[in-house]
C-alpha positions, 0 to 999 in steps of 0.5 A: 538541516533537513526536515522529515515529512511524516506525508511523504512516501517511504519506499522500500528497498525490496517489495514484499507481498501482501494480500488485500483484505478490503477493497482498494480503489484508484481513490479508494483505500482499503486495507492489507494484510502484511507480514501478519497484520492488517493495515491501511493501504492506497494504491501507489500513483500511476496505478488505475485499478481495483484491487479486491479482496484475496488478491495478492498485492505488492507492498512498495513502500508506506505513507505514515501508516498507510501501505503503498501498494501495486498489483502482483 
């Protein structure tokens, strides 16, 4: 029987936008707005930039609640 890891990423099959609405750093998470609602989101590994606020972001997968995202 396989275990489920609640920490391990969930990517998802097609990317979608979102818009970041406060600050994310390589180190820094920060929030987005997606599909209507704000979440919690980090950066996706590899990816060593600052997003800012308004600036369209790629949602490509989720870590418990967080979004895993990447610059447009």
């Amino acid at each position: 029987m396989q275990k489920f890891r609640c920490d391990a990423p969930q990517m998802f099959a097609k990317p979608l936008p979102g818009i970041v609405d406060e600050t994310i750093a390589p180190h820094q998470p920060g929030r987005v707005k997606f599909k209507a609602t704000y979440w919690p989101a980090k950066l996706f590994r590899g990816y060593n930039l600052t997003l800012e606020p308004g600036q369209e972001v790629l949602v490509i997968g989720r870590q418990g609640i967080t979004l895993l995202v990447r610059p447009l």
